[in-house]
C-alpha positions in Angstrom: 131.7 153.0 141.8 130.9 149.6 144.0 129.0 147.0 142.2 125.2 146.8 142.9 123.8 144.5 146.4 122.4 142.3 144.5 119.5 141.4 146.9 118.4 142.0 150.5 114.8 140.8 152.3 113.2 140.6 155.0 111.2 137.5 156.2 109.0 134.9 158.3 108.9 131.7 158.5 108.8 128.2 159.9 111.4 126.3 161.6 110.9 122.6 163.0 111.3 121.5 166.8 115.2 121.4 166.3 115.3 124.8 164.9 115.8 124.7 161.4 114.3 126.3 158.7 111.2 124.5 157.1 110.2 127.5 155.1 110.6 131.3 154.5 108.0 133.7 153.5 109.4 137.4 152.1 106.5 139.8 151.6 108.9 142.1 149.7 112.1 141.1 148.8 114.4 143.8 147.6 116.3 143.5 144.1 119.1 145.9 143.7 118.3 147.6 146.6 119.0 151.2 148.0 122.7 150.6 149.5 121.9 153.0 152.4 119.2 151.0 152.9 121.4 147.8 153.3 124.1 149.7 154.7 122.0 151.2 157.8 120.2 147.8 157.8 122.8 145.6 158.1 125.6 147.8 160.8 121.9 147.3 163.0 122.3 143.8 163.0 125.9 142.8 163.2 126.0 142.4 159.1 129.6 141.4 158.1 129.2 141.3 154.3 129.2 138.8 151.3 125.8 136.4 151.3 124.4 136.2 154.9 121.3 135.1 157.2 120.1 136.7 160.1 117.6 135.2 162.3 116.2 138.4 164.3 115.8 138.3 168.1 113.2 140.7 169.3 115.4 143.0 170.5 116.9 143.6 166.6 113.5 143.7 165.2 112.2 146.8 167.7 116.0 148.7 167.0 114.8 147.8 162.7 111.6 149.6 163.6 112.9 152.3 164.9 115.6 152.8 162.8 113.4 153.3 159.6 109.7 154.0 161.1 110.7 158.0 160.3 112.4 157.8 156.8 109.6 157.9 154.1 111.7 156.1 151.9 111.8 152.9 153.7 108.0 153.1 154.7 107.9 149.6 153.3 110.1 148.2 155.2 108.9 150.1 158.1 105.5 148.2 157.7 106.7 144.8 157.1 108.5 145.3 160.3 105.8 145.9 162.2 104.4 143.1 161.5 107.7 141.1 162.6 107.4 142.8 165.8 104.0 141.6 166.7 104.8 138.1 165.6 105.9 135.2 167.8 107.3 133.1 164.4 111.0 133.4 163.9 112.1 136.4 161.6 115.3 136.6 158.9 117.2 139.5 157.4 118.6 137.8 154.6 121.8 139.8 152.8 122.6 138.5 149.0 125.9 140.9 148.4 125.9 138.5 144.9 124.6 136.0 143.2 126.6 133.3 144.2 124.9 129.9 144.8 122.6 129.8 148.0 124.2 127.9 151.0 121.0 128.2 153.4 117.2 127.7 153.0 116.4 131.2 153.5 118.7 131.9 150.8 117.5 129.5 148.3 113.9 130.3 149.4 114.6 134.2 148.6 116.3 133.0 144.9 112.9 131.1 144.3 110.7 134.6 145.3 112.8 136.8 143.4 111.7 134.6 140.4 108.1 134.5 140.9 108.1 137.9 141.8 109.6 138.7 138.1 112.7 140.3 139.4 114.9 137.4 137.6 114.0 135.3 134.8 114.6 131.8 134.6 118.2 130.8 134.5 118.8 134.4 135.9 120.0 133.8 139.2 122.6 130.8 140.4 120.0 128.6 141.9 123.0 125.4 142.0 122.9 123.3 144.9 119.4 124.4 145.4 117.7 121.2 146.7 119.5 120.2 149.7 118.8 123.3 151.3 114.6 122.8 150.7 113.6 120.2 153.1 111.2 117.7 152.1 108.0 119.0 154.5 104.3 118.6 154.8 102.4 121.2 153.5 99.3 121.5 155.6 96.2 124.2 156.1 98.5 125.2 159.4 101.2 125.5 157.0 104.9 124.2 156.8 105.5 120.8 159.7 108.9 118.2 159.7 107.7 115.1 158.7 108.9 113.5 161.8 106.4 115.7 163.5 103.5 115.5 161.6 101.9 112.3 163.2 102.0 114.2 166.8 100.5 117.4 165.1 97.8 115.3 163.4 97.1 113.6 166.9 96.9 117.0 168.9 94.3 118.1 165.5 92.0 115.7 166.2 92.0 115.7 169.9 91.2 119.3 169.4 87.8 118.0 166.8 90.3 119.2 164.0 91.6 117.6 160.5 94.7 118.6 159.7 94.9 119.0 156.1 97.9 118.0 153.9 98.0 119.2 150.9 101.0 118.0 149.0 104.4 116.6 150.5 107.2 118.5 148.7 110.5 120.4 149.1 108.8 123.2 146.7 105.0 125.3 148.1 103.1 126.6 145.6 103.4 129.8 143.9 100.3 131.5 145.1 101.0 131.1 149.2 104.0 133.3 148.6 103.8 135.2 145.7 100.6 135.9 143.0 101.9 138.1 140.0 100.0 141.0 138.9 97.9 140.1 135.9 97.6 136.3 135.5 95.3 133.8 135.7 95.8 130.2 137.5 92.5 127.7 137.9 94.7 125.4 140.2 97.2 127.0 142.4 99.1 123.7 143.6 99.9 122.9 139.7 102.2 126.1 140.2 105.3 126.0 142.0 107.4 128.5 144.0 110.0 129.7 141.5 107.9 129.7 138.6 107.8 132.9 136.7 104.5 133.7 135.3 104.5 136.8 132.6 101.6 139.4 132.9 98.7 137.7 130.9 99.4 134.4 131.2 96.4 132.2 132.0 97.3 128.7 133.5 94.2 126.3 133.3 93.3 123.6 135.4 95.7 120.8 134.0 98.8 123.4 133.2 101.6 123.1 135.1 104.5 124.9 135.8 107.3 123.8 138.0 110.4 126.4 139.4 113.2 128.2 137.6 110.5 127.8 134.7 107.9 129.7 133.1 106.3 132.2 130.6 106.7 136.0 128.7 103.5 136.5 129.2 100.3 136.4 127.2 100.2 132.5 127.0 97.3 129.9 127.7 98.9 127.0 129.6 97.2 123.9 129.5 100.4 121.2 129.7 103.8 121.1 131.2 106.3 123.6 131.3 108.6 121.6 133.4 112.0 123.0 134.7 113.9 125.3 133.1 111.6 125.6 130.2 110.8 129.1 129.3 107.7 129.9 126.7 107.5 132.9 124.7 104.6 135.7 124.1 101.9 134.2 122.6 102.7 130.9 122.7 100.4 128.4 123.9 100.3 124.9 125.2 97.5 122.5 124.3 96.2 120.6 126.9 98.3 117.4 128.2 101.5 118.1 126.2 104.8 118.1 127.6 107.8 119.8 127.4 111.0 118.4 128.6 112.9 119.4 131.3 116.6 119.7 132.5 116.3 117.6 135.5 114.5 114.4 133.7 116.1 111.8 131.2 120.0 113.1 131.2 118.7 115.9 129.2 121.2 119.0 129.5 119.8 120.6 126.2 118.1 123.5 127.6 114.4 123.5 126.1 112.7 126.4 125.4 109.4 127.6 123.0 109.9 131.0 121.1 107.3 133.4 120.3 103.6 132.7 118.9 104.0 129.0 118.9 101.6 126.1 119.6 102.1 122.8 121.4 99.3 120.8 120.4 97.4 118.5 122.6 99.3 115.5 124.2 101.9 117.1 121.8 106.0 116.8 123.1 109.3 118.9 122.7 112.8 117.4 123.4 114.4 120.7 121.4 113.9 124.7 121.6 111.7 125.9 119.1 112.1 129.7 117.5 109.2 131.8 117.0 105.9 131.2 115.2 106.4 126.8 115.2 103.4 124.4 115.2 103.8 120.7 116.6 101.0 118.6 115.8 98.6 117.2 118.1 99.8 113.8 119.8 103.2 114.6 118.5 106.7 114.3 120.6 110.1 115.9 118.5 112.7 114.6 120.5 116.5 115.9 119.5 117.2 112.5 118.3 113.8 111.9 116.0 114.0 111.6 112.0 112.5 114.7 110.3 111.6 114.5 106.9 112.5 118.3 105.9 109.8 119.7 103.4 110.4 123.0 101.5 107.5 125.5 100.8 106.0 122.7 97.5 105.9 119.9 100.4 108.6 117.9 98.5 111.4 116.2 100.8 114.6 118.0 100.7 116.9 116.0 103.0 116.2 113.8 106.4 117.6 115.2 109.3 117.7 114.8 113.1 115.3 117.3 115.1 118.1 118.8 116.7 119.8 120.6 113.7 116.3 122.2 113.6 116.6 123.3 117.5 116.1 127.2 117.3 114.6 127.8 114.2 111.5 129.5 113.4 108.7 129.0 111.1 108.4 124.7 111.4 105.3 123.1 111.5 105.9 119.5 112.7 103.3 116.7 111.8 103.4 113.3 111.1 102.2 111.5 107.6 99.0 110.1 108.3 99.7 107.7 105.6 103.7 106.4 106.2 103.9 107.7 109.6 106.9 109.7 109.0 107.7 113.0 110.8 107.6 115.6 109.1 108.4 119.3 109.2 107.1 121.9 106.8 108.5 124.9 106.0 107.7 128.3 104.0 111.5 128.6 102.4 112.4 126.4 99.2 115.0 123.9 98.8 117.1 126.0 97.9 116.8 128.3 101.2 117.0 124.8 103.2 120.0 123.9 102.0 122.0 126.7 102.4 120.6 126.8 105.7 121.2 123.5 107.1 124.6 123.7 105.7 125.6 127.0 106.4 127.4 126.0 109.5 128.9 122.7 108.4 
């Protein structure tokens, strides 16, 4: 039995005046696809195997078309196809055979939808080398333009009585012009990145944030950061202006991550994963490196640690001593409990 395809899509998108790919938008990327669907596919256009990018003359896109405009199966395909057909912007057939690292930008951009579309979950896919391959571009209300261009296409805007808009300058779009999950709520789409996975229930206010191979289970209330590589739990929610730190910031290579039914309070900060059902106080930041006074369930001091022996554990509430300004971290298990506990794997 051969090993699943482990993606396949087909796409639009935006290349600048040299010809290279700004963006690419996939209106229904394929994960584990049908192989006789890649298989008749790809022998159409001249696919040779492994991880590959097609850009589609006209020509390939009209034999597409009528290759799977009578098979019922394929009907969406045969529909996005369509659409290819009538369009003068450049077209991909992108093959993923595996999920090797990407090595073009409609590769990596096809990674980032199969994220937000909920195919993968964060850290699911090899997303290494990622950033060279998403050009730095302005994001504008007539979408994707090279920086290098942009002054001419302001220019031509406003000899036209236009304003060309731009909206953020990035290698990453947001979420929302791409993909919009069933089932969530998000007050300000640009806080939102492409590659952000967004569980069914989540509700992202206005000063949430979520940035790419990052994101929530589902049934959260985001009002801080979930920065990269940060996944949050069911049930857990983020008070507003707190911080959670990422991968890519500080030297950090401790994966963070916030288990089930938590709360981060406001202005609140995590440098360590958290298990299920933890508490950090209001205006506090646990780094891995921060003095904890441990507390059993009578609130008496059982032994100072570091915050990172705690990493993963569930039931914590962290606060600090309003009156010594010590950090603390309750538990419901006695001293005895905590000691075997922290120990256990000494």
């Amino acid at each position: 039995m051969s090993n699943p395809f482990f993606s396949f899509a087909l796409g639009i998108g935006t290349k600048n005046s040299k010809g290279e790919w700004l963006e690419v938008y996939y209106p229904n990327p394929l994960f584990d696809p049908c192989q006789e669907l890649v298989s008749r596919l790809g022998e159409a256009v001249g696919y040779q195997g492994g991880n590959q990018t097609i850009e589609l003359n006209q020509e390939q896109l009209n034999d597409l078309r009528d290759l799977v405009a009578d098979t019922t199966d394929f009907h969406e395909q045969s529909a996005i196809l369509d659409e290819l057909v009538q369009s003068q912007q450049p077209a991909v057939a992108t093959f993923l055979e595996t999920d090797s690292a990407p090595t073009t930008t409609p590769e990596a951009y096809l990674k980032l939808h199969l994220i937000s579309h909920r195919y993968v979950k964060p850290h699911g896919t090899n997303l290494t080398g990622i950033f060279p391959l998403l050009p730095n571009v302005a994001w504008t209300n007539q979408g994707a333009i090279d920086l290098s261009e942009l002054p001419r296409r302001q220019l031509q805007a406003r000899a036209r009585g236009e304003l060309l808009e731009v909206a953020s300058v990035d290698k990453f779009p947001k979420m929302t012009n791409y993909v919009v999950p069933a089932g969530v709520r998000i007050a300000h789409t640009a806080r939102v990145r492409l590659g952000a996975y967004i569980g069914e229930g989540t509700t992202i206010m206005h000063e949430g944030f979520v940035n790419f191979n990052a994101g929530t289970e589902g049934t959260s209330m985001v009002e801080g950061r979930i920065s990269a590589g940060v996944v949050v739990g069911k049930g857990s929610d983020l008070g507003g202006g707190c911080s959670t730190m990422g991968t890519l910031s500080g030297g950090n290579d401790v994966v963070i991550s916030v288990g089930e039914g938590c709360l981060l309070g406001a202005n609140a900060g995590l440098g360590i994963p958290l298990g299920d059902r933890c508490t950090v106080e209001a205006g506090l930041y646990v780094t891995g490196g921060s003095k904890v006074n441990l507390l059993d369930d009578q609130g008496q001091v059982v032994e100072t640690v570091k915050a990172a022996s705690l990493a993963g554990k569930s039931d914590l509430l962290f606060r600090r001593n309003s009156l010594s300004g010590a950090l603390e971290c309750k538990t419901n298990r006695s001293a005895i409990e905590l000691n075997e506990e922290l120990h256990a794997h000494n």
